[in-house]
N, C-alpha and C positions, 0 to 999 in steps of 0.2 A: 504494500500500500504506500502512495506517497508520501511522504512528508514536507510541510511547508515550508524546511530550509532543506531542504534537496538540493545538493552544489554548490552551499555555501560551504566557503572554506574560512577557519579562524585559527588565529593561531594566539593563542592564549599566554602569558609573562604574568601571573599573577599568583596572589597566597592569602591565607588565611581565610577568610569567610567572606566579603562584598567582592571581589574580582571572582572567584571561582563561582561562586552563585550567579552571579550575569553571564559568565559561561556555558552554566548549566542549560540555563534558560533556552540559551542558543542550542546544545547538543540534543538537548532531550526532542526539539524538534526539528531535527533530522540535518542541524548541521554539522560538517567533518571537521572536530573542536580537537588540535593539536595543545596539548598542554607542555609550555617550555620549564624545565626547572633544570635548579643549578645542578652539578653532581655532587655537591657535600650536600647530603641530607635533604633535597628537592624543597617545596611547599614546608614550610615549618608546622604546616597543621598534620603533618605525618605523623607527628611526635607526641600528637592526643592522646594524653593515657589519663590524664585526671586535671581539668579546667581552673587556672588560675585567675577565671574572668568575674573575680566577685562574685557570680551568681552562678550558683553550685549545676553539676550537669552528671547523669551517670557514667561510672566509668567503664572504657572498653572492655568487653570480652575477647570474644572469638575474634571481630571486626571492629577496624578505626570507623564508627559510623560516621563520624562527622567529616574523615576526607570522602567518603565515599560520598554522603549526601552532597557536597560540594564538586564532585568530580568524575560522577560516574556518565557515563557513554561520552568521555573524552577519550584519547589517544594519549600517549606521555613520552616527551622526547627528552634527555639529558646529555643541556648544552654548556658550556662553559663560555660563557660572555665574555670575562677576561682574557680570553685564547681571543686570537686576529680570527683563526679559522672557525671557532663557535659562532663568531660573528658574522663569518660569511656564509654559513650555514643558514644562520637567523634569517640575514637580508636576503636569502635567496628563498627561504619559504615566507618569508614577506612578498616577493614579488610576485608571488601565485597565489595569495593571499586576496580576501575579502574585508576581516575585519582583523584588525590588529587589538586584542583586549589586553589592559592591563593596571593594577593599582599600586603599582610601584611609584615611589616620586619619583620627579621630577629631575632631581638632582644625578639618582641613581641610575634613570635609564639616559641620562645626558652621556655617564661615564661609559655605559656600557654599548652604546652607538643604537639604542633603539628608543630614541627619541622623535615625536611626531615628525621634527624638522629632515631628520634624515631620512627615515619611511616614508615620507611623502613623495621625497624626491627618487626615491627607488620604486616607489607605485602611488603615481598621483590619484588611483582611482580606490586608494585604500579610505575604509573608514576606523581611526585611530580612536578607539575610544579609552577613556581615560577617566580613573575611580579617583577621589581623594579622600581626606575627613574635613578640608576648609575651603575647598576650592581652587584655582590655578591663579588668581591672581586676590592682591588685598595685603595685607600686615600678617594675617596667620596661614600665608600660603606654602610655607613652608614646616609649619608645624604637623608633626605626626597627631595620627589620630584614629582613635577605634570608637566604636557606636557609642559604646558610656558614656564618651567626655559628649559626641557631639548631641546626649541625648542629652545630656545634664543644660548644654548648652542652647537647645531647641525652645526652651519653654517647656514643653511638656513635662520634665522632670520636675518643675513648678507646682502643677497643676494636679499632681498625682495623690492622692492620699488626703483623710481629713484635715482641715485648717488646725493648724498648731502642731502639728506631728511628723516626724522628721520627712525629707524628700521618701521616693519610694523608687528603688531602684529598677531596670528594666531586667530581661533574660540576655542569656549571651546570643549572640545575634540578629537580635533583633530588629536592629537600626541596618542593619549588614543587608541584611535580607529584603527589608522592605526597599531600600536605595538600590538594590540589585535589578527589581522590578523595573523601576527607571531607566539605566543606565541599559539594560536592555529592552526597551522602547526606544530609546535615545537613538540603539543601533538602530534597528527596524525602519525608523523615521530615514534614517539615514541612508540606509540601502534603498530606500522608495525614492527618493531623493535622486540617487546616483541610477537609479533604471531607466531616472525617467533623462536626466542629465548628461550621464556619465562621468561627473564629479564628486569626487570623494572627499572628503573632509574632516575633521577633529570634532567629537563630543565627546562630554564630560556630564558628569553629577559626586557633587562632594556629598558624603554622607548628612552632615548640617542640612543639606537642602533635601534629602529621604526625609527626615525627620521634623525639617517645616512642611513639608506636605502632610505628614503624619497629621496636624495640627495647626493644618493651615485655617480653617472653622472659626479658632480662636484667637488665632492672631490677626485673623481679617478682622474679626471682631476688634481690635484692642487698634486696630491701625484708622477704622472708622471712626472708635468714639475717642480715642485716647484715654479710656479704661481700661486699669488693669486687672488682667481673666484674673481670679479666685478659687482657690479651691472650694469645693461643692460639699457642705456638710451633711449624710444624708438627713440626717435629721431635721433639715429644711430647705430639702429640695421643693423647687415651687409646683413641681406636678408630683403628688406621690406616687402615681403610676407612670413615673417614668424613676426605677428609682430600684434598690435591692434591699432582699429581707431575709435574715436567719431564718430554718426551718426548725422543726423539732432534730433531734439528732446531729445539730450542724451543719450540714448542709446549706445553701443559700439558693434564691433564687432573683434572676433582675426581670422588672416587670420592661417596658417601652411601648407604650399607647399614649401619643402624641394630644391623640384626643381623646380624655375619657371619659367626657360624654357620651360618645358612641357604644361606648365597651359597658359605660354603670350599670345598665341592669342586670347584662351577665356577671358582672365584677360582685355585684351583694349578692346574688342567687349561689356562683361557686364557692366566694369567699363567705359565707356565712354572714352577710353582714344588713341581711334583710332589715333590721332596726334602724338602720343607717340610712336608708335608703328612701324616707324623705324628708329626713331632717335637714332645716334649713340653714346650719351650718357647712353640709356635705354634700348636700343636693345637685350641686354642677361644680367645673371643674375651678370657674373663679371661687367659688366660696370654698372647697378646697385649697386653695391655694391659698385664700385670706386666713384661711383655719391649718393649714398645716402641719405644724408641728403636733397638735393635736391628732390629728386624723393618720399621722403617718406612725402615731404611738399602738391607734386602735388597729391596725394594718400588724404591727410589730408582735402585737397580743396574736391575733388570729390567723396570722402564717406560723409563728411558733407552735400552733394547735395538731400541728400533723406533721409527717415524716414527708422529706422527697418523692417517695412511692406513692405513698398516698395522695400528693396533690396532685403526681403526675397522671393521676387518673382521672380524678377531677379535673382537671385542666386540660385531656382531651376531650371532655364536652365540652369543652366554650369554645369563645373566639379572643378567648386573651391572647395577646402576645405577649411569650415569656422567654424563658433561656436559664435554664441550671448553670449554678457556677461550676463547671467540669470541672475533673484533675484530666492530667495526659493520658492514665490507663481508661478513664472512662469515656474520653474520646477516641481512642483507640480499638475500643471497643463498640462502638456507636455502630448500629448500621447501615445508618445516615452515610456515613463517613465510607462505608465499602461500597454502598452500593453507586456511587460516584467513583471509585478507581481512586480518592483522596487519598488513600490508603492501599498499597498491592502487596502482592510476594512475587519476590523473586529469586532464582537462583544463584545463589554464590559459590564461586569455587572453593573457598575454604570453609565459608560458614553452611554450607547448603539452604534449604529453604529459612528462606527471611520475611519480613514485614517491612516495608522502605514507604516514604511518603509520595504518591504519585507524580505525574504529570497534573499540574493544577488547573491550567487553562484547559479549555476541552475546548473541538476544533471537531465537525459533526463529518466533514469531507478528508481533510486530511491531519487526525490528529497527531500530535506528539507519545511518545513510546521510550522508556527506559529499555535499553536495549542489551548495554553492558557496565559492567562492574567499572569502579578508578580503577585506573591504569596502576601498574607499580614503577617506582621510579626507573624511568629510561626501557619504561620495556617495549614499547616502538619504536626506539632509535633507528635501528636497521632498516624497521620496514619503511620510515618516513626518507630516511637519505637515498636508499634505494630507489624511492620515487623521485626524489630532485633527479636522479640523474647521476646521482654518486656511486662507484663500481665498490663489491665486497674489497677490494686491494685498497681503498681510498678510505672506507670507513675502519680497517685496523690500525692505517695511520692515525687519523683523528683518536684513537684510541689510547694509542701507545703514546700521542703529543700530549695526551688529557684534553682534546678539544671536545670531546665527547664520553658520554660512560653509558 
């Protein structure tokens, strides 16, 4: 079956979690994503055994899940940049090349000759695109950066958690992953661009700007009035059914009815709250809202009345809009969640059958397909130089110079 990047070719310079995730994006549908790493120890994310990222993550078994979720149905070549000849290997799969991806700075791909300036001029119909955490130009364009600082820096770390109580930190990748989404549109935009053109060009997205998008809502908001967004206490949020509530047993649940008007008469039939239901405190959602703090106590009584299981029964006769506050084994487990592909198995050479997170976008004519496992370091060298055009007698040289491993 086809796939929508069918004969794109990329050739991928990148590590960690935002560069390898935009690659993804690209292999999984169906483009031939070469992944370049160095030969001391490739992607430093090979070396995941237990996450130093603040926010705690399980630790490998059998599989490095986190290169694989980053890097599977790529190719993986090991080159040596600082070799003349790694370089001419680079620039020569650059020039058969489509998209050149990469989140390395600036600085580093200057020394190593795979800098837009140079790629450009070895394939002007490249699209060079390029990760950062501050952006390519400004006072912190040179500053390193991972999704925490630019999340802390976004606003949103602001706005997270009750008024008065410390910031609320984010999970590891978070900000990596949503910026990734981006940065691969950014290609996309760009190759439609160059179809229609035949001009190739430079784009970018620094994480800081994933992460205003994340929460752009609120800062459009604060740029209109020159108010500054607030943290949200639930205890007097202005619609109580837009809002969340412990259950019996712990559990929680978040209500979101915009309008609950519409919803009130199912809202006191499921919720038990028929007494409520025309008193002229509570009666529509302005007077709700005038009464609030009260109403969203008698809301707190009467969702703690019953278990998860039990409302979730009650809750498929109506027409509430709700949403349990999941852990990861129970969305995991969700059937929701399979019977969308969100969730698949597939086969692994050392771990055998596995549970990996799908293909997300769905595509009804030609979609995207996990197809094979991360590469392990340099284990396509061969077959990639073999395609340039380089004889087995030319790649034992590069071997024995260390231009390659």
């Amino acid at each position: 079956m086809a796939m929508p990047l069918d004969g794109v070719k990329v050739l991928e310079f990148t590590q960690r979690l935002y560069g390898p995730r935009a690659g993804v994006h690209l292999a999984e549908m169906g483009a031939d994503s070469i992944k370049l790493e160095t030969p001391e120890g490739g992607d430093p994310i090979r070396g995941f055994i237990r996450p130093d990222y603040g926010g705690d993550l399980p630790t490998p078994t059998t599989t490095n899940y986190m290169f694989e979720l980053e890097n599977h149905d790529k190719r993986g070549i090991a080159l040596s940049l600082k070799h003349e000849k790694g370089r001419e290997i680079a620039h020569r799969l650059v020039a058969q090349s489509d998209v050149f991806l990469t989140n390395y700075q600036p600085d580093s791909l200057s020394r190593t000759g795979m800098d837009y300036e140079t790629l450009s001029r070895i394939n002007p119909r490249l699209i060079y695109a390029s990760g950062s955490g501050w952006g390519i130009v400004g006072p912190d364009k040179d500053r390193p950066g991972y999704d925490y600082v630019a999340f802390a820096a976004s606003g949103l770390m602001d706005t997270f958690g009750q008024p008065g109580a410390t910031p609320s930190g984010n999970r590891p990748g978070m900000g990596d992953h949503f910026t990734s989404v981006m940065l691969a549109f950014a290609i996309m935009l760009a190759l439609y661009h160059r179809e229609r053109t035949g001009e190739g060009q430079m784009v970018h997205v620094g994480l800081l700007a994933g992460l205003i998008e994340g929460g752009v809502a609120p800062l459009q908001g604060h740029l209109a009035t020159g108010e500054e967004v607030k943290r949200i206490d639930r205890q007097d949020v202005a619609n109580p059914f837009w809002n969340f509530y412990e259950l019996k047993g712990g559990d929680w649940v978040q209500f979101a009815m915009p309008d609950s008007n519409k919803y009130w008469d199912d809202i006191c039939r499921v919720l038990g709250l028929e007494e409520w239901h025309h008193d002229p405190r509570y009666d529509t959602q302005a007077h709700r809202k005038e009464n609030r703090r009260e109403f969203i106590q008698i809301l707190d009584r009467a969702m703690a009345a019953h278990t998860r299981d039990e409302w979730e029964k009650l809750f498929a006769k109506s027409s509430l809009v709700f949403g349990f506050v999941d852990s990861y084994s129970r969305l995991a487990a969700n059937p929701q969640v399979r019977a969308n592909d969100w969730i698949v198995d597939i086969d692994h050479p050392t771990a055998g059958r596995m549970p990996v997170v799908g293909v997300l976008p769905q595509l009804s004519k030609t979609p995207g397909k996990i197809r094979t496992v991360a590469p392990t370091l340099g284990q396509h060298t061969d077959e990639v130089l073999l395609e340039l055009g380089y004889t087995t007698g030319d790649i034992l040289d590069f071997r024995d110079s260390g231009a390659v491993a």
